[in-house]
OpenMM code with the backbone's topology and positions (N, CA, C; nanometers):
from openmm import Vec3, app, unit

residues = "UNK UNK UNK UNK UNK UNK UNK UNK UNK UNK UNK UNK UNK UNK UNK UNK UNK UNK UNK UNK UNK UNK UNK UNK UNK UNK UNK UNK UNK UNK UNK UNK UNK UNK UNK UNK UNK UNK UNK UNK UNK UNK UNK UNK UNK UNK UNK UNK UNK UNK UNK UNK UNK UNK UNK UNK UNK UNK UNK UNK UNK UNK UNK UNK UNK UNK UNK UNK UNK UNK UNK UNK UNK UNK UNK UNK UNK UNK UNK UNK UNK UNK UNK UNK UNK UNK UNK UNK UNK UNK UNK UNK UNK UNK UNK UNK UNK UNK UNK UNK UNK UNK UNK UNK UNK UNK UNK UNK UNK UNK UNK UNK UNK UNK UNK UNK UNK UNK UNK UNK UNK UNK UNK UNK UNK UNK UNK UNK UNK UNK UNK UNK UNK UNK UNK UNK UNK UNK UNK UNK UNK UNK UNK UNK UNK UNK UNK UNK UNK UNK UNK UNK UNK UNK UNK UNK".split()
positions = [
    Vec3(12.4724, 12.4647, 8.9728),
    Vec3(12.5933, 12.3873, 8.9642),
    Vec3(12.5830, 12.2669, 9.0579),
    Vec3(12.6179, 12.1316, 8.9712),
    Vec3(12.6396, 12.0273, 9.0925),
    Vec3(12.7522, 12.0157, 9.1257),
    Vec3(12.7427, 11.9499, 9.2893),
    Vec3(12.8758, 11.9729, 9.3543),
    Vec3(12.8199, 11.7781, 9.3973),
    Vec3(12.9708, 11.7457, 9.3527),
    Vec3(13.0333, 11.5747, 9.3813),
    Vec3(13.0997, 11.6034, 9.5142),
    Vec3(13.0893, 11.4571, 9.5896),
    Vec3(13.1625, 11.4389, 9.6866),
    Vec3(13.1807, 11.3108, 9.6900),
    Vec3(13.3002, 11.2775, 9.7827),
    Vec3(13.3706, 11.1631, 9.7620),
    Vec3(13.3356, 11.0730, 9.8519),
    Vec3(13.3197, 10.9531, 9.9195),
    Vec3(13.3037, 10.8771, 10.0226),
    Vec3(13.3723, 10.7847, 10.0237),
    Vec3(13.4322, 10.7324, 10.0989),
    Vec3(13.5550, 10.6023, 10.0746),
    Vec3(13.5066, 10.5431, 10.2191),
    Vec3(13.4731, 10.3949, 10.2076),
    Vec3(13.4914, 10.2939, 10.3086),
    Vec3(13.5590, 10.1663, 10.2433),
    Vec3(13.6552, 10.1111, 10.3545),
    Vec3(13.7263, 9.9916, 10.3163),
    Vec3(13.6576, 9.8527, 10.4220),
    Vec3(13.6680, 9.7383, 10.3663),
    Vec3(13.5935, 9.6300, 10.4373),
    Vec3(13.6951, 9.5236, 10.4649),
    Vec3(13.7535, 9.4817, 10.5481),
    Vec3(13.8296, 9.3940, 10.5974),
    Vec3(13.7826, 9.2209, 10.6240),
    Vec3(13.7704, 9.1701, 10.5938),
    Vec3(13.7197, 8.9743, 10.6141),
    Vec3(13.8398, 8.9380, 10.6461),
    Vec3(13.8203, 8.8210, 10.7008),
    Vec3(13.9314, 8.6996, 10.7119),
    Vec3(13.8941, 8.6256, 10.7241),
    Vec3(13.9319, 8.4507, 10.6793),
    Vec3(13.8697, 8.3167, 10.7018),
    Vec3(13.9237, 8.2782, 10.7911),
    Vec3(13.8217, 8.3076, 10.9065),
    Vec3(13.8542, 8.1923, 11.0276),
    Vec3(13.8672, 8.0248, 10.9827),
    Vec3(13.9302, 7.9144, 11.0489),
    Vec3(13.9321, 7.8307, 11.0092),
    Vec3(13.8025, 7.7398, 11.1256),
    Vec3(13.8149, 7.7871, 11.2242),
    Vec3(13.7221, 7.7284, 11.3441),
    Vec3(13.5827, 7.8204, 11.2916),
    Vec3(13.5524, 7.8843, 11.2011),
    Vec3(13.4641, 7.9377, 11.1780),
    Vec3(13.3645, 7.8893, 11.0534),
    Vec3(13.4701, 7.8210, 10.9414),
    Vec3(13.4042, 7.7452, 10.8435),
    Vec3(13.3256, 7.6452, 10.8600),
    Vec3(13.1906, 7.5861, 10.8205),
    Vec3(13.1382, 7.4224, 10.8466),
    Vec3(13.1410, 7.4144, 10.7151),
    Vec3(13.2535, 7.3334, 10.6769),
    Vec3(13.2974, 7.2393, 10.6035),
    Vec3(13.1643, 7.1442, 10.5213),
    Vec3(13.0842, 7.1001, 10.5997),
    Vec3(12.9544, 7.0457, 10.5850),
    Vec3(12.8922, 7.1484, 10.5148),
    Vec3(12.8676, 7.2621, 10.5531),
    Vec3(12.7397, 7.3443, 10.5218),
    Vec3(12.7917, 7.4493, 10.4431),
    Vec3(12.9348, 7.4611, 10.4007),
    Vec3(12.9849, 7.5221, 10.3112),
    Vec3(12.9637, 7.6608, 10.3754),
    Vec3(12.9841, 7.7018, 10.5144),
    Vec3(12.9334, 7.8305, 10.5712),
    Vec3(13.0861, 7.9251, 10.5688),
    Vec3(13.0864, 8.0022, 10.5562),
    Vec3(13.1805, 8.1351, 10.5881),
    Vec3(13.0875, 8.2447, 10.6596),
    Vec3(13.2255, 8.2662, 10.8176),
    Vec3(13.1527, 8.3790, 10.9269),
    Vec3(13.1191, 8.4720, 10.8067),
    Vec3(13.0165, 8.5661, 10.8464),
    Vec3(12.9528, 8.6560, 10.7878),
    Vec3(13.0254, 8.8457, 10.8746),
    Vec3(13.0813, 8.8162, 10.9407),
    Vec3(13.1615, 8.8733, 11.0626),
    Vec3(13.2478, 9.0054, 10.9591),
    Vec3(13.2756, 9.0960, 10.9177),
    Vec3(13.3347, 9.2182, 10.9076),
    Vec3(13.3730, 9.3198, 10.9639),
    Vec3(13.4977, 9.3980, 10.9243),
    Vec3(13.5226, 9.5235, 10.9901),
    Vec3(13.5015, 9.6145, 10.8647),
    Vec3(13.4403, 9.7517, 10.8548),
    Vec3(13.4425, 9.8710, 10.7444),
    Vec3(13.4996, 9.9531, 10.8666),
    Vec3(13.6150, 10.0438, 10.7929),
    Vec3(13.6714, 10.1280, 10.8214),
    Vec3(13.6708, 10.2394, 10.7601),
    Vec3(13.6663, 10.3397, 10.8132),
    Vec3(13.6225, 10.4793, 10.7494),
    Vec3(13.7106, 10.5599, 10.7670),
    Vec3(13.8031, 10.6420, 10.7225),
    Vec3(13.9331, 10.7154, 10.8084),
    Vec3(13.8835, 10.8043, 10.8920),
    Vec3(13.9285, 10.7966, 10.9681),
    Vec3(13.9240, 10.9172, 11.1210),
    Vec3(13.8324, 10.8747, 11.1898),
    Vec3(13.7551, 10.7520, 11.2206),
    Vec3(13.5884, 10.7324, 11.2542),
    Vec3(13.6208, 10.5639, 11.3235),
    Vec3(13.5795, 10.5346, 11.4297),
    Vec3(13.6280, 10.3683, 11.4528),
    Vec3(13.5890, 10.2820, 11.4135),
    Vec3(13.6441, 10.1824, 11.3904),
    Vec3(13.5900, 10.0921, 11.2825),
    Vec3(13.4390, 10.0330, 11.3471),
    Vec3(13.3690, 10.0003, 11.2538),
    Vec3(13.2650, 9.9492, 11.2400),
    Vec3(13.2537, 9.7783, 11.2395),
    Vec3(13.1996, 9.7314, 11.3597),
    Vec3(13.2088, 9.5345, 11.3691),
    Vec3(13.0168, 9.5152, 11.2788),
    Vec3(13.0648, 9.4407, 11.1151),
    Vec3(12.9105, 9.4438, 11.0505),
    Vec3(12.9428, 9.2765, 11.0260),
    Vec3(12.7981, 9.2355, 11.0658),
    Vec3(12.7889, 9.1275, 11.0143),
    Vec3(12.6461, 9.0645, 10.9605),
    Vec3(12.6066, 8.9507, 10.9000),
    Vec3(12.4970, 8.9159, 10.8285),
    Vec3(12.3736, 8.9281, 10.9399),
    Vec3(12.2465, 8.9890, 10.8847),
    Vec3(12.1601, 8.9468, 11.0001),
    Vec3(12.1361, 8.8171, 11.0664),
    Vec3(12.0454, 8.8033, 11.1575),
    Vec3(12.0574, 8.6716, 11.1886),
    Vec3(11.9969, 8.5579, 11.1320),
    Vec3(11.9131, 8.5811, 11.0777),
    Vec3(11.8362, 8.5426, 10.9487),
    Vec3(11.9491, 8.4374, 10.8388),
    Vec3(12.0066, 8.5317, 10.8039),
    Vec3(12.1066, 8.5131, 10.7035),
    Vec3(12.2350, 8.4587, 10.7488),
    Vec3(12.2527, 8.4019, 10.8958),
    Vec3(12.3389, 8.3247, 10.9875),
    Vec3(12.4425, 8.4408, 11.0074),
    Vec3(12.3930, 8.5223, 11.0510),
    Vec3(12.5099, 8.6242, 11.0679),
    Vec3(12.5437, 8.6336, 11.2521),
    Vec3(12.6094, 8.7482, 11.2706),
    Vec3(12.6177, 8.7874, 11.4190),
    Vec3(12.4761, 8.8602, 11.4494),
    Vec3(12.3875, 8.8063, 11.5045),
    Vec3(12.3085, 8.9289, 11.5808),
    Vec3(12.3312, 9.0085, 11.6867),
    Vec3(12.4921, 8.9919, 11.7343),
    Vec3(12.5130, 9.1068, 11.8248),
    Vec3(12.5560, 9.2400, 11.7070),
    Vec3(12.5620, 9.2461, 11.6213),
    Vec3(12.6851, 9.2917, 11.5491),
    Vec3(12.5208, 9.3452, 11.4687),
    Vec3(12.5923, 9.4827, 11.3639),
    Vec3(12.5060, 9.5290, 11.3123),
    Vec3(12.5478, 9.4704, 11.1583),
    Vec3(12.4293, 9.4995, 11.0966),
    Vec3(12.4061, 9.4159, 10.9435),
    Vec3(12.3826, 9.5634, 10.8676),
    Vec3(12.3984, 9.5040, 10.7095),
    Vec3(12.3947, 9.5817, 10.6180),
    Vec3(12.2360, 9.6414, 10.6279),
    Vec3(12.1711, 9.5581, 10.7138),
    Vec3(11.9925, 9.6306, 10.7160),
    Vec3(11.9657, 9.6951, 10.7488),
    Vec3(12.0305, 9.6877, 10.8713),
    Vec3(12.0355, 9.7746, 11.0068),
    Vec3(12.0860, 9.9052, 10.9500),
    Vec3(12.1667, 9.9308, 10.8797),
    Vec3(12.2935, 9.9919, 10.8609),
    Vec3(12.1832, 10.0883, 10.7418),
    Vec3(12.1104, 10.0520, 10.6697),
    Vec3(12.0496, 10.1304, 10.5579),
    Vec3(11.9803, 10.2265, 10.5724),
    Vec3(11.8902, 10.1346, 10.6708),
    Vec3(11.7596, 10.1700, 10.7915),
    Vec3(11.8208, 10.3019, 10.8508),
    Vec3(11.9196, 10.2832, 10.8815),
    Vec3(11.9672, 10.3991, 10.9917),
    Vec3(11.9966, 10.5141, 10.9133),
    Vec3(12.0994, 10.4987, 10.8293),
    Vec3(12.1092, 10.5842, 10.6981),
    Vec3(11.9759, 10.7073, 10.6906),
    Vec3(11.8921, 10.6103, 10.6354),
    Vec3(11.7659, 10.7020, 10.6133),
    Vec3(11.6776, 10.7595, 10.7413),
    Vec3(11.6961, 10.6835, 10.8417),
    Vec3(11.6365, 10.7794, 10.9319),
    Vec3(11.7159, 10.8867, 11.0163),
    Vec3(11.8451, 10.9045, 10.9964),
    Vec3(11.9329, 10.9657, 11.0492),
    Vec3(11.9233, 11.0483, 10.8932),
    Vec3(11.9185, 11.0572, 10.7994),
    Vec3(11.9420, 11.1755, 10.7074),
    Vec3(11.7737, 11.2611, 10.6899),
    Vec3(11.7213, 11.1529, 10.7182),
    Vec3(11.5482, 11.1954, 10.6738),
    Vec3(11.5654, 11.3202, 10.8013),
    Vec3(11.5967, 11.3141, 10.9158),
    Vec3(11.5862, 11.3807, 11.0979),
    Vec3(11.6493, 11.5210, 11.0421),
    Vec3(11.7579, 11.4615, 10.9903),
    Vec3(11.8524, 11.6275, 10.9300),
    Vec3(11.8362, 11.6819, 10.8267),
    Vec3(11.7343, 11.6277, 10.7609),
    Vec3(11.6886, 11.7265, 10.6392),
    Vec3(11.5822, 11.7756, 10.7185),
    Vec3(11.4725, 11.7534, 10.7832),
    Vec3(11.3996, 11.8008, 10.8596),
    Vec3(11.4285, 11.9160, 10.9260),
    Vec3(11.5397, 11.8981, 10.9823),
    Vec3(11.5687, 11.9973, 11.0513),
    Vec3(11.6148, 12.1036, 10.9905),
    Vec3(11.6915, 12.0730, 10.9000),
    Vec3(11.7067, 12.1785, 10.8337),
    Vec3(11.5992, 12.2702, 10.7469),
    Vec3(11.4548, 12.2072, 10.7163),
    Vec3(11.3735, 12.2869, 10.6292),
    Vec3(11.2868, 12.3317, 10.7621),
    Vec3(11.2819, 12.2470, 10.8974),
    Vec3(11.2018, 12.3424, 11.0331),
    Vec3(11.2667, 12.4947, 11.0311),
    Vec3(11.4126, 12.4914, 11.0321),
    Vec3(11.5551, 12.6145, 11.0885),
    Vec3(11.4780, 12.7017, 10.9594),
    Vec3(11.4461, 12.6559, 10.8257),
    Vec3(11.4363, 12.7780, 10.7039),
    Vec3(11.2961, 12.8516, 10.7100),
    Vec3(11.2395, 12.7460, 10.7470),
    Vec3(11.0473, 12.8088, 10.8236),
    Vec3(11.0037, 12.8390, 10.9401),
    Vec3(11.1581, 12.8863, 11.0354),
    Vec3(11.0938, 12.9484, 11.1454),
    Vec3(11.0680, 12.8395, 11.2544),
    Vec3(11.0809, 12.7572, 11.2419),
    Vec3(10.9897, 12.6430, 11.3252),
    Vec3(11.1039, 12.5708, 11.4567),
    Vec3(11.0644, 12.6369, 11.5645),
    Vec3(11.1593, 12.5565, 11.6488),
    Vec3(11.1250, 12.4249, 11.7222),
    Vec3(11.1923, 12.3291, 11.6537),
    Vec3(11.1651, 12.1826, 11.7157),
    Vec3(11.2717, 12.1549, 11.8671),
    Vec3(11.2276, 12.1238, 11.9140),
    Vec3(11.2765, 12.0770, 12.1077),
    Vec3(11.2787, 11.9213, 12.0671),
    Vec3(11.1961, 11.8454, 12.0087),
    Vec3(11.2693, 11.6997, 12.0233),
    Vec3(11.2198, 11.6154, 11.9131),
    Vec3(11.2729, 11.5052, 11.8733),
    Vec3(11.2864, 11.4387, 11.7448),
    Vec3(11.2776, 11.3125, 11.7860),
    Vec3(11.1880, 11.2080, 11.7697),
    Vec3(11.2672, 11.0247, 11.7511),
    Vec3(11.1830, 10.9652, 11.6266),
    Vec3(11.2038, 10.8893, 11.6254),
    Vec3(11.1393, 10.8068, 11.5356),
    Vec3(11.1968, 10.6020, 11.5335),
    Vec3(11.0555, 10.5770, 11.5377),
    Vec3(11.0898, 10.4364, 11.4974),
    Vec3(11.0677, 10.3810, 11.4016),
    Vec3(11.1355, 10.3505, 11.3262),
    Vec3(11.1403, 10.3074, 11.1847),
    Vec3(11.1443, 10.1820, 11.1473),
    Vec3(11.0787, 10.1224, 11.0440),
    Vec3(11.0343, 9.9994, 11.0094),
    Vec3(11.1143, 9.9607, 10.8601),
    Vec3(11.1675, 9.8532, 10.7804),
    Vec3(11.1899, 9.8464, 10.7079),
    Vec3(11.1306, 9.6907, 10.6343),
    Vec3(11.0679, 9.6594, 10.5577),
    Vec3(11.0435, 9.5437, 10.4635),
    Vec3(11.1691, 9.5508, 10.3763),
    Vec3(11.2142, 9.3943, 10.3966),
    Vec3(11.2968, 9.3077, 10.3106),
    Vec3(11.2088, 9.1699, 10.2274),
    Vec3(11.1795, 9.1624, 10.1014),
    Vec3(11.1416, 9.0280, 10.0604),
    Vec3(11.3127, 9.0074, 10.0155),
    Vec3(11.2939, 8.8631, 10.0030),
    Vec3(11.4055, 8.7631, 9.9911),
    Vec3(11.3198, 8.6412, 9.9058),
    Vec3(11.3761, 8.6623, 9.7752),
    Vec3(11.3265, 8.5601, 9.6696),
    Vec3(11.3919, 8.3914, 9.7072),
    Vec3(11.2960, 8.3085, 9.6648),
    Vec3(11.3906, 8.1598, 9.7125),
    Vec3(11.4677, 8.1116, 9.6473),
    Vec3(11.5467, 8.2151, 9.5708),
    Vec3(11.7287, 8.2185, 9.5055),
    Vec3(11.7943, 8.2789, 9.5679),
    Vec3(11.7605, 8.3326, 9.6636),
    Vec3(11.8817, 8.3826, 9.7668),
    Vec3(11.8339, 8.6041, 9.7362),
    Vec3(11.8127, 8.5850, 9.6090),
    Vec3(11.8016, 8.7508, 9.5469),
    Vec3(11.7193, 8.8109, 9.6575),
    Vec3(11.6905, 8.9544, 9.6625),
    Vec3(11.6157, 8.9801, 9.8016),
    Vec3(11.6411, 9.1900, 9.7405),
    Vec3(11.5276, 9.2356, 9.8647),
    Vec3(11.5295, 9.4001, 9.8540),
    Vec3(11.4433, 9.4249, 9.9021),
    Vec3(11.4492, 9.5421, 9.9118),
    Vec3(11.3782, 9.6403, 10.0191),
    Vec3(11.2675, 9.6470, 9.9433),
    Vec3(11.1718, 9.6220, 9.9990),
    Vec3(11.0262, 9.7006, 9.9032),
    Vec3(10.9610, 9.8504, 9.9672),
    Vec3(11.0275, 9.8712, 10.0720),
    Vec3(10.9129, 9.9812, 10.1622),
    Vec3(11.0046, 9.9972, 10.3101),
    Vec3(10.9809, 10.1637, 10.3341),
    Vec3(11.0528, 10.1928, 10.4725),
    Vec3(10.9282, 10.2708, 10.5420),
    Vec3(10.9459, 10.2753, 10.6502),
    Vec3(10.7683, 10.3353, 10.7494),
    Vec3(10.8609, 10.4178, 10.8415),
    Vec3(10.8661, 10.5755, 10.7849),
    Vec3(10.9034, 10.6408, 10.9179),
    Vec3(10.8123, 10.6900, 10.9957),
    Vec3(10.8525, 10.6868, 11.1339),
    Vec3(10.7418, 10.7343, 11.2256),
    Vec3(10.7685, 10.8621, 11.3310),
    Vec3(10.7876, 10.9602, 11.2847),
    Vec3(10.8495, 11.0767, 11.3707),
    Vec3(10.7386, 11.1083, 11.4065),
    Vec3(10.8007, 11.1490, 11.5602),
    Vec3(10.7201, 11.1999, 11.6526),
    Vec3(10.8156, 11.3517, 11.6834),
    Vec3(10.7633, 11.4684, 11.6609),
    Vec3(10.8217, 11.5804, 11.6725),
    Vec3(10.7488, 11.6786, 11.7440),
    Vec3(10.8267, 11.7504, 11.8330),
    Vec3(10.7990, 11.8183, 11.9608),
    Vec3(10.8147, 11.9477, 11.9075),
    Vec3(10.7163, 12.0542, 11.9100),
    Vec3(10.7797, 12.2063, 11.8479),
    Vec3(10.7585, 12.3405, 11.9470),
    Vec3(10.7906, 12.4446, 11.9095),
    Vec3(10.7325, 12.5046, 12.0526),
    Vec3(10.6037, 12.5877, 11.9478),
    Vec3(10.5902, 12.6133, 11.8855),
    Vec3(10.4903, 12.7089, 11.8577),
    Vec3(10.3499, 12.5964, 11.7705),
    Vec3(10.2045, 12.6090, 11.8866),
    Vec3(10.1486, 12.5143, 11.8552),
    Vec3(10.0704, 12.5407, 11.6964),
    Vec3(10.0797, 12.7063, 11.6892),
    Vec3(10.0385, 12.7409, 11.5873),
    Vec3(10.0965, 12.6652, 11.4477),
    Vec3(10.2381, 12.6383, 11.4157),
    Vec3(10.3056, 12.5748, 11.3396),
    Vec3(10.2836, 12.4151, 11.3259),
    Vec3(10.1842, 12.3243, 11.3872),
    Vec3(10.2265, 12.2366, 11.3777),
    Vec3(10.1348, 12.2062, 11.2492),
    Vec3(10.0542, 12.2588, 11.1687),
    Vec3(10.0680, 12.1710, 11.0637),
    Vec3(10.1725, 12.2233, 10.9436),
    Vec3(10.2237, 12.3536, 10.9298),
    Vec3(10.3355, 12.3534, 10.8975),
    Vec3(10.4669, 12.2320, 10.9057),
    Vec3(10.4644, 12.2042, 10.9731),
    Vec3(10.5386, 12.1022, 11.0797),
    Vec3(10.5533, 11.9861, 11.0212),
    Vec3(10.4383, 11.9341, 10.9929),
    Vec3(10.4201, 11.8315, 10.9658),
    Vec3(10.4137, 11.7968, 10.7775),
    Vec3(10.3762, 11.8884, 10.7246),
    Vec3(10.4355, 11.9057, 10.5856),
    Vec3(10.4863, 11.8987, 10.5447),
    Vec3(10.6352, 11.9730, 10.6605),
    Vec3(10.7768, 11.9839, 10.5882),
    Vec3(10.8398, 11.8617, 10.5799),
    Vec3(10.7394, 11.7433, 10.6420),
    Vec3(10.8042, 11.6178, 10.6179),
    Vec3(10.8795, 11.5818, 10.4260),
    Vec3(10.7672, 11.6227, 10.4021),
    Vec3(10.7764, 11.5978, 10.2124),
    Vec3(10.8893, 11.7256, 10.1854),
    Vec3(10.8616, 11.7933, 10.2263),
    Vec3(10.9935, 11.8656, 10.1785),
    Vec3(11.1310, 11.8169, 10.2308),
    Vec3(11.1406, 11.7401, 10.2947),
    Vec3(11.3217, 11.6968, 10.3973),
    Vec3(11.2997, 11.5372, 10.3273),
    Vec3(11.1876, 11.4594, 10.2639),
    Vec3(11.1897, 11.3501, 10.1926),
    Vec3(11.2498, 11.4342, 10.0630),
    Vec3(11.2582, 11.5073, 9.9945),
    Vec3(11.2555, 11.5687, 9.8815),
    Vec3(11.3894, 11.6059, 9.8985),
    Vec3(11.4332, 11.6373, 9.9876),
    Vec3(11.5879, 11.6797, 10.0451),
    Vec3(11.6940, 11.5431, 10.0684),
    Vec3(11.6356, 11.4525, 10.0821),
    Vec3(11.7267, 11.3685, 10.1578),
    Vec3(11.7952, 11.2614, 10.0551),
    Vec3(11.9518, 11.2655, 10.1289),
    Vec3(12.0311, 11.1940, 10.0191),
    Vec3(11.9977, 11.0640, 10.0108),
    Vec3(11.9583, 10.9983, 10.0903),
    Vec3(11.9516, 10.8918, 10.1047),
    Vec3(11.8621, 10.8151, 10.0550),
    Vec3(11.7270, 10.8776, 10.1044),
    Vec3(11.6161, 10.8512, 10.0152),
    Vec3(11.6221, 10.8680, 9.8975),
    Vec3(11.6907, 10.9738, 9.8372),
    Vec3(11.6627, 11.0162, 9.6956),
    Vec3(11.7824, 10.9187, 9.6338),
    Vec3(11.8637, 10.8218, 9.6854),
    Vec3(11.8916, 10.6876, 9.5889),
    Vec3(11.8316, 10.5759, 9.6490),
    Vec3(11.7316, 10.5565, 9.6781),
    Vec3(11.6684, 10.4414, 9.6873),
    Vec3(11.5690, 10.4099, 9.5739),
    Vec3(11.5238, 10.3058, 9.5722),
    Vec3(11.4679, 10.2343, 9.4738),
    Vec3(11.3023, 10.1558, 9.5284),
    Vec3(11.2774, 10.2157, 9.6341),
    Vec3(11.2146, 10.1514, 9.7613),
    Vec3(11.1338, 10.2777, 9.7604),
    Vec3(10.9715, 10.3251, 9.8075),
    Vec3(10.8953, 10.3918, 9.8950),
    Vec3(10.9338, 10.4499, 10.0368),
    Vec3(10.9701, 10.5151, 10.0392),
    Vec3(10.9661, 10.5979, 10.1811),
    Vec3(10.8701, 10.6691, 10.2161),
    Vec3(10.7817, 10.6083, 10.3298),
    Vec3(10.6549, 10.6624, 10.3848),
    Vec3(10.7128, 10.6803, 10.5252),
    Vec3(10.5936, 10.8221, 10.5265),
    Vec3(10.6157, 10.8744, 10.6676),
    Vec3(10.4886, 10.9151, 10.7081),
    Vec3(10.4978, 10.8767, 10.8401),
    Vec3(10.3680, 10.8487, 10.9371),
    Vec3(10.4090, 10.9368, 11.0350),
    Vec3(10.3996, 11.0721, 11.0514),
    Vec3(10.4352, 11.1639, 11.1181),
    Vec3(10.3533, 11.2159, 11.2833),
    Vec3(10.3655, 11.2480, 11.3314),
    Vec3(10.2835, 11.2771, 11.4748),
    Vec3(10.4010, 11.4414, 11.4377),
    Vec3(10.2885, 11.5301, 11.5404),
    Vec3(10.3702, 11.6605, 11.6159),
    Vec3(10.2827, 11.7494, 11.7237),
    Vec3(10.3422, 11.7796, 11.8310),
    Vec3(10.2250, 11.8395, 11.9391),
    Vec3(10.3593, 11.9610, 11.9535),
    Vec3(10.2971, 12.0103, 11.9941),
    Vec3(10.3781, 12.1618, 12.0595),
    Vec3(10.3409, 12.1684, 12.2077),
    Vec3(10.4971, 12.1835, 12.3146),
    Vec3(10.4645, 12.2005, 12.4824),
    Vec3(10.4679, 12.3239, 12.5392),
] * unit.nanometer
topology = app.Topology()
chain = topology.addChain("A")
for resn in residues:
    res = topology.addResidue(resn, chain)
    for name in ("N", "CA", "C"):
        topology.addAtom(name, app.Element.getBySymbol(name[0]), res)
């Protein structure tokens, strides 16, 4: 049986007037998404794309998505095989081409987990279950993009 779930975010803009160049036909790139119960979120264009670079972008925002769901599907298929992991990071890479019409997309994401386990016997177990928590993950599994993972794991 499939089971649906719902997700609702709302996005707030406003036209600054000290914010428009009139000349360059620019509008701030500057947003709030609000999520109920959760604080709002300050997103704006990368900097690339004349946005805020203090402020996080829809790239940033994807990127994270998948490496924050890729970590918890992981974990969850380590918890079903026995496998106790002590620590998790990863730095993650993402390719954007941007056609010279403005059109643009992800071609490719590079995860790089580095995972800490206690039993050294398990670590190529370990490192397997990567494809199984890619195989799990919501996030990945609507993308349209390659998700590669470049995995490390030592046991202390």
């Amino acid at each position: 049986m499939t089971f649906k779930h719902l997700f609702k975010a709302e996005v707030n803009w406003t036209s600054k007037k000290d914010a428009i160049d009139s000349s360059k036909r620019f509008y701030s790139k500057s947003h709030q998404i609000k999520i109920e119960g959760k604080p709002i979120l300050h997103v704006s264009a990368a900097k690339a794309f004349k946005g805020d670079p203090s402020l996080y972008n829809p790239e940033d925002l994807l990127l994270s998505s998948l490496v924050s769901c890729h970590m918890m599907s992981y974990l969850y298929v380590c918890s079903q095989n026995g496998i106790e992991v002590l620590e998790y990071s990863d730095n993650a890479e993402a390719t954007l081409e941007v056609n010279p019409e403005g059109s643009g997309r992800f071609v490719e994401v590079r995860l790089y987990p580095k995972v800490k386990i206690l039993n050294p016997d398990q670590i190529g177990l370990a490192l397997e279950l990567h494809k199984k928590a890619n195989q799990l993950c919501f996030i990945a599994n609507s993308c349209n993009f390659p998700v590669l993972h470049y995995a490390v794991c030592e046991a202390v």
